[in-house]
C-alpha positions in Angstrom: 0.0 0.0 0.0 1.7 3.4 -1.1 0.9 6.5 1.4 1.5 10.1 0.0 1.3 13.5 1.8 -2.3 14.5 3.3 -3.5 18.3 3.7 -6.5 20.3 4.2 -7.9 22.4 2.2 -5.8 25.3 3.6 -2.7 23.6 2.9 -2.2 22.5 6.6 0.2 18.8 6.8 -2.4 16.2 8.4 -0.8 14.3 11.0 -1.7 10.5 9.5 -0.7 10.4 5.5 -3.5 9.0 2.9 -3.4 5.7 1.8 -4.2 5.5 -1.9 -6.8 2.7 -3.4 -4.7 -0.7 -3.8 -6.4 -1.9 -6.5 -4.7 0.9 -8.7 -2.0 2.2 -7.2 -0.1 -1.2 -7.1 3.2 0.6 -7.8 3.9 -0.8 -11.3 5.2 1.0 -14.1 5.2 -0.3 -17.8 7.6 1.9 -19.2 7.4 0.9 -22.9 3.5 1.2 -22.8 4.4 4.8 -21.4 6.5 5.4 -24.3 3.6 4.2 -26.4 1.3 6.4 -25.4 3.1 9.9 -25.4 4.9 9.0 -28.9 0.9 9.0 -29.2 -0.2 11.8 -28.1 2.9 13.8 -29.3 2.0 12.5 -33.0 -1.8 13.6 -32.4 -0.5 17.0 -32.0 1.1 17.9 -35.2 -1.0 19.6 -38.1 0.6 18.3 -40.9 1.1 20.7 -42.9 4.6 20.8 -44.0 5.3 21.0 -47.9 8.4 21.6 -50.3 8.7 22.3 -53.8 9.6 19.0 -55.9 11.2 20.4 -59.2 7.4 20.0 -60.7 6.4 22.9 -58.5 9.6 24.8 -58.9 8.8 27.9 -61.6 11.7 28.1 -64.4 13.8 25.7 -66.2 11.4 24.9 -69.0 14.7 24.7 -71.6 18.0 23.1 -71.2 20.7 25.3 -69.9 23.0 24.5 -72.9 23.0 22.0 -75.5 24.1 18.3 -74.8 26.9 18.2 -76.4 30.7 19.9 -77.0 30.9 22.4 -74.6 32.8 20.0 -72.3 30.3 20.6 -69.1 28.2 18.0 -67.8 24.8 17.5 -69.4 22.0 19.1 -67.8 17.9 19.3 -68.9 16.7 22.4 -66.7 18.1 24.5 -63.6 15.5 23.5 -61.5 16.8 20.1 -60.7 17.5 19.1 -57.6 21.4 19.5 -58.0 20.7 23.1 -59.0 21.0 26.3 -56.6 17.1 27.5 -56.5 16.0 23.7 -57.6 13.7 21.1 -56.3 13.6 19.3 -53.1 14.3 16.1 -53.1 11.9 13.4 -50.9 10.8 16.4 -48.9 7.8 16.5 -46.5 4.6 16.5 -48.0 0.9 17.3 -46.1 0.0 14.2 -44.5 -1.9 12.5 -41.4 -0.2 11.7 -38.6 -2.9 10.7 -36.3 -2.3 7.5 -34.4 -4.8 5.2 -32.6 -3.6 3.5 -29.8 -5.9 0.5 -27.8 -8.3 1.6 -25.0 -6.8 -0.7 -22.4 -3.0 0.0 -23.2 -3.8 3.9 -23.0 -5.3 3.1 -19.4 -2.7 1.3 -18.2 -0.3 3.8 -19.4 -2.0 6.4 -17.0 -1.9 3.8 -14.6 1.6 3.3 -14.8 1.9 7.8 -14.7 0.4 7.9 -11.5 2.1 4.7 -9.9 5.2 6.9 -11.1 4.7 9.8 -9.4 3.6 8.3 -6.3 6.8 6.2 -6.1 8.3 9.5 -6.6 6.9 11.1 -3.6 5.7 13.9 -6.2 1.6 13.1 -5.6 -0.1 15.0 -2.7 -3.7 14.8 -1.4 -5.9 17.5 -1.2 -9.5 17.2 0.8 -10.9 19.7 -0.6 -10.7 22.4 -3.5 -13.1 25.0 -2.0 -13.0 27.7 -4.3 -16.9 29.6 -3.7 -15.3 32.3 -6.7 -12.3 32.4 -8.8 -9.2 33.2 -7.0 -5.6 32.9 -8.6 -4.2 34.0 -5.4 -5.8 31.8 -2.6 -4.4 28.6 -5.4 -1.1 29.9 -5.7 -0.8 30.3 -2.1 -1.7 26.0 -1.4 0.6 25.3 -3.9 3.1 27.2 -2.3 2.1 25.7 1.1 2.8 22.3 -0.5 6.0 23.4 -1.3 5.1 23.5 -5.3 6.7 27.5 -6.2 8.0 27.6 -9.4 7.5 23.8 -10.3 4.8 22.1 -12.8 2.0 21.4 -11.5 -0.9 18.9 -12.3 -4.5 19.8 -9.8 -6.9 17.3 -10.4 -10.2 17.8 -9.1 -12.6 15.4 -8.5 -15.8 16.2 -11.2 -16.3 19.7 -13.0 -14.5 22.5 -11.0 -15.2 25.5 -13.1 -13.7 28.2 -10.2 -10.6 26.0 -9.7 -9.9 25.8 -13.3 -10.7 29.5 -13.6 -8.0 30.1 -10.8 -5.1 28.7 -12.4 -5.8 29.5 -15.9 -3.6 32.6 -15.5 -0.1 30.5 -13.8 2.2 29.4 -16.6 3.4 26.2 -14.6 0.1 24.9 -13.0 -2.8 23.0 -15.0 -5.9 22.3 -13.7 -8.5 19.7 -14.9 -10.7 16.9 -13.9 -9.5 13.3 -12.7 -10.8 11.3 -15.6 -9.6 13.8 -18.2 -5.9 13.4 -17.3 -3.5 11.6 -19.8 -0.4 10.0 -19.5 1.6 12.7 -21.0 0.1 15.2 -18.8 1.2 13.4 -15.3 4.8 13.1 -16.6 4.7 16.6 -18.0 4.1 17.9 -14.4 6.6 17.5 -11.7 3.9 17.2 -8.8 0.1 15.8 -8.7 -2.2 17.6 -6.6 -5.5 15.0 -6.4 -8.8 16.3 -4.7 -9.3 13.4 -2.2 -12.8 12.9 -3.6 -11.3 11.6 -7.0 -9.4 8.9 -5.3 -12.7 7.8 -3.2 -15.5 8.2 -5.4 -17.4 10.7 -2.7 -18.4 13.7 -4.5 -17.9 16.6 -2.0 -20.8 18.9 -1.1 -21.9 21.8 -2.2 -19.8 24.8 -0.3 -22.1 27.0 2.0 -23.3 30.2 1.3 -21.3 33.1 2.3 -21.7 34.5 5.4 -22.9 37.6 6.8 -19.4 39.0 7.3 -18.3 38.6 3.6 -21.5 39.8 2.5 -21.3 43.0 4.3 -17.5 43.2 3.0 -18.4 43.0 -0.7 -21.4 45.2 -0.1 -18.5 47.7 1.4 -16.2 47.5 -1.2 -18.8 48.4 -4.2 -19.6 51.5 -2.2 -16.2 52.8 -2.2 -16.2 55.5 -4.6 -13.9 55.5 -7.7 -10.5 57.1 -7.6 -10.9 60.9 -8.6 -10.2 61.7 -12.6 -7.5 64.4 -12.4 -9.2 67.6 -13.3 -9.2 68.4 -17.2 -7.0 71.3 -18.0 -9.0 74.5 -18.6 -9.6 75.4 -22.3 -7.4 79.5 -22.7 -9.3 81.7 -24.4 -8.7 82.5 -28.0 -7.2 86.1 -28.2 -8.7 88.4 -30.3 -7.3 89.7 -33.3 -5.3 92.8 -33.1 -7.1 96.2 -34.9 -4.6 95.8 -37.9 -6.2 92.3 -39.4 -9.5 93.7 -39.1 -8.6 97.3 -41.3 -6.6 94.7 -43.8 -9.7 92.9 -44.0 -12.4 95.9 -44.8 -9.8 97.0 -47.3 -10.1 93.7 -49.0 -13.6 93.7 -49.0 -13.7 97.1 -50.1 -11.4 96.4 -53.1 -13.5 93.1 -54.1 -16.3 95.3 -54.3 -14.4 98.1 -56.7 -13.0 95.8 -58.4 -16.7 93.9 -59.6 -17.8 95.3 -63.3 -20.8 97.5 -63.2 -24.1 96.1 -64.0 -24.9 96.6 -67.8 -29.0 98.4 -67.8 -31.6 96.0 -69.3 -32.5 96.5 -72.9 -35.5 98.6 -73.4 -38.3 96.9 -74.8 -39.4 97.7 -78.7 -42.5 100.4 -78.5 -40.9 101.7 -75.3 -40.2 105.3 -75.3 
């Protein structure tokens, strides 16, 4: 029976350790079936979508360079063969499929085998609870770093659908969080510690958290009251001076000028039988 590190859900050491399930944790580890299944997942990955240029796809070299014979060089049909600087590629990757399918019950023993790792390792650690009423980055940085987990890769697995725990480490680069059932072989031996809600090793779903209380209540209600920090004061628009006496003579004399300057209006011809 393998025991690993027990802590609340405050990060506090329990006294007794937890023993894990015997009927799993038997402390074998097939490592070719773990090679297996992350050359797997690894090829499962990929796109695919490499390509180069074969000398059919290569634009040019629709004439031979020089003719075949008597000039003493080697023969050649077109500069786009392979040999050629600016030429072909020769058996180079083409768009293909590199999905691979791997057996249901060799994939299962190869997270088997993951966890059994990591326990031998003294690198899995037991969690009762992940109580988490709201996203909070903080308050699961700071059990990890009660666990002793700064700064290293770490795996939380929770025991069903955590939405707020998953939300809370979303935002560290070295911690993942996901469910129990969801975790692969490749991502246990990506991590360097486990962190297991103890309800996913005993099949008891833990309950429902209770409803804040009266003194968080009053605290959020008191922090949405606060008012906003001040906007510093927007700078006070100067008035536009007005323009000096000389501008507005220059401007009449314009004006007066434009008006000189029009023809006079030629009379309207009298009508015939007018006087």
């Amino acid at each position: 029976m393998i025991e690993v590190p027990h802590y609340s859900s405050a990060g506090a050491k329990r006294d007794a350790n937890f023993a894990l399930p015997a009927d799993y944790f038997d402390g074998t580890v097939n490592e070719p079936v773990l090679h297996q299944a992350v050359k797997v997942y690894l090829n499962n990955q990929r796109q695919g979508t490499h390509m180069t240029k074969s000398r059919s796809f290569v634009s040019g070299g629709n004439q031979k360079p020089w003719k075949q014979k008597g000039t003493g060089r080697a023969r050649q049909g077109s500069i786009r063969s392979p040999q050629w600087r600016g030429g072909g590629v020769v058996f180079g990757p083409t768009p293909r499929d590199y999905r691979t399918d791997i057996p249901r019950k060799v994939r299962q023993l190869a997270r088997k085998s993951a966890l059994n790792a990591r326990a031998r390792e003294g690198a899995l650690h037991v969690v009762e609870r992940l109580a988490f009423r709201t996203p909070k980055t903080a308050q699961l940085a700071g059990l990890l770093g009660s666990l002793g987990l700064d700064g290293r890769k770490a795996l939380v697995l929770t025991a069903g659908h955590n939405p707020n725990a998953y939300l809370s480490g979303r935002n560290l680069p070295s911690v993942e969080v996901m469910a129990y059932p969801e975790a692969s072989a490749y991502d246990i031996l990506w991590s360097e510690a486990v962190v297991v809600e103890e309800g996913a090793l005993t099949g008891v779903m833990p309950e429902p958290l209770a409803e804040e209380t009266e003194a968080e209540r009053t605290e959020k209600a008191e922090r949405k009251r606060r008012p906003a920090a001040a906007k510093p004061a927007a700078k006070a628009k100067t008035p536009k001076a007005a323009k000096p006496a000389a501008k507005a003579k220059a401007a009449k004399k314009t004006t007066a000028k434009k008006a000189a300057d029009k023809p006079a209006k030629k009379p309207a011809p009298k009508k015939k039988g007018s006087k």
